[in-house]
C-alpha positions as CSV (number, residue, x, y, z in Angstrom):
1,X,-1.7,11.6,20.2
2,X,-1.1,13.7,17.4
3,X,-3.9,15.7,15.5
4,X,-5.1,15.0,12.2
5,X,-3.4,18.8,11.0
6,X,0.2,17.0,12.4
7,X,0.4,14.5,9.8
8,X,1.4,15.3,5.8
9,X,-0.5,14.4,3.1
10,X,2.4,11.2,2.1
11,X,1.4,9.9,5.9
12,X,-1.5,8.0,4.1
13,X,0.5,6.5,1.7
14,X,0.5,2.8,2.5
15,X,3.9,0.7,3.1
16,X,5.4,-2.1,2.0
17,X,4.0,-2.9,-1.4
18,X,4.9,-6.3,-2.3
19,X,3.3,-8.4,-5.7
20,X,2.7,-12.2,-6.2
21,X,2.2,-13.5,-9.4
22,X,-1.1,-15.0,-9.2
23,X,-1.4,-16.7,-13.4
24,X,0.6,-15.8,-16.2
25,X,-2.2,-13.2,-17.1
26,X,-2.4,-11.7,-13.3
27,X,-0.4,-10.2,-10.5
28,X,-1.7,-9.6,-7.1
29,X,-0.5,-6.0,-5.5
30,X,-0.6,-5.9,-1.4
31,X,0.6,-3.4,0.9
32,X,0.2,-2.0,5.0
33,X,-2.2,0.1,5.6
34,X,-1.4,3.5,7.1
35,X,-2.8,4.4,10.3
36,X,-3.6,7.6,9.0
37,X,-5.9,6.6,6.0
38,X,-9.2,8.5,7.5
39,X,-10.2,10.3,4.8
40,X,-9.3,8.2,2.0
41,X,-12.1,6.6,-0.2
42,X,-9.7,4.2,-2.3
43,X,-6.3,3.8,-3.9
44,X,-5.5,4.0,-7.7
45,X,-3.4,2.0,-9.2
46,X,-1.5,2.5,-12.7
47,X,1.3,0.8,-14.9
48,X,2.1,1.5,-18.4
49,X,0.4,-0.3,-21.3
50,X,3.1,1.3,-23.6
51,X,5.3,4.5,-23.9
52,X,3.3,7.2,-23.0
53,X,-0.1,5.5,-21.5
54,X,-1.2,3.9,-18.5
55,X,-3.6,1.3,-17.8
56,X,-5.6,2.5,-14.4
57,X,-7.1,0.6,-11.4
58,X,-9.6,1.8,-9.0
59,X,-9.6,0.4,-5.4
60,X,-12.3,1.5,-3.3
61,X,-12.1,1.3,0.4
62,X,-9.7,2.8,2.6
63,X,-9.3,-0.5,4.6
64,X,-8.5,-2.2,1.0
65,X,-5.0,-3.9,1.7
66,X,-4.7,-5.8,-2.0
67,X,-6.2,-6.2,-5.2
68,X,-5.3,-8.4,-8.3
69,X,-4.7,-7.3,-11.8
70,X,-5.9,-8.9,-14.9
71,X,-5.2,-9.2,-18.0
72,X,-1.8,-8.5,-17.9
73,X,0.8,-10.4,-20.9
74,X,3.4,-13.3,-19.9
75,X,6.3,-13.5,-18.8
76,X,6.5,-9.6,-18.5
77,X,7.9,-7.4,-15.7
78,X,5.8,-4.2,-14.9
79,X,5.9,-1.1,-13.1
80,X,3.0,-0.5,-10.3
81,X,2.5,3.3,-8.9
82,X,0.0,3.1,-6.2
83,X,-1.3,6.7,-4.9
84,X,-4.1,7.2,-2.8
85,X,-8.1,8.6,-3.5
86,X,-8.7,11.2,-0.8
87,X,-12.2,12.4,-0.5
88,X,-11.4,16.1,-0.3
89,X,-8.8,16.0,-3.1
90,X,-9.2,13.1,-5.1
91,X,-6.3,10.7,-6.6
92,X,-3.2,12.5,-4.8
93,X,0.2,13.4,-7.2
94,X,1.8,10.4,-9.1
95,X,5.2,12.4,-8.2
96,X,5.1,10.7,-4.7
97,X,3.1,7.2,-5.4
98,X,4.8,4.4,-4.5
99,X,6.0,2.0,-6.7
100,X,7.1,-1.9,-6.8
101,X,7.6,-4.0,-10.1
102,X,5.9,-7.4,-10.5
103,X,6.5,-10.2,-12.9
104,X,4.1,-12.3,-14.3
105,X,5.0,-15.9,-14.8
106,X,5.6,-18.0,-18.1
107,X,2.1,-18.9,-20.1
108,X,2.1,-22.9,-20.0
């Protein structure tokens, strides 16, 4: 088995992100877990609220494998970045988060 030192930083990045619209005003964000998540605290999640700011999720708990998000508009697509909360370092660069669109469903 490998060493901790063998592994890059992006090796804790979980896979497979995925969303399911939960409401028209919520979205729930999943993912795998990485078997090389020891350090982590959390994951961070953001999405734009506009053209130049984002709206930011904390997610404590390395072992964490979704979360919903609230209070989100209808019938609109966005753009989730996920990137993980390391102890040592803290919310790792947004230039290698992962990213998946979700869509939320039609207010009735």
């Amino acid at each position: 088995m490998p060493f901790l030192s063998d592994y890059l930083n992006t090796d804790a990045f979980p896979t497979d992100l995925q969303t399911e619209a939960v409401s028209p005003f919520s979205v729930r964000i999943s993912w795998t877990l990485s078997p090389v998540n020891c350090d982590l605290i959390g994951y961070v999640i953001r999405y734009p609220i506009n053209e130049t700011d984002y709206t930011y999720v904390y997610v404590d708990g390395k072992d964490t494998e979704s979360v919903v998000i609230e209070g989100l508009m209808p019938n609109t697509t966005y753009l989730f970045e996920l990137s993980i909360n390391r102890f040592a370092y803290g919310v790792y660069s947004w230039n290698v988060a992962k990213s998946v669109s979700g869509t939320t469903p039609t207010s009735k």
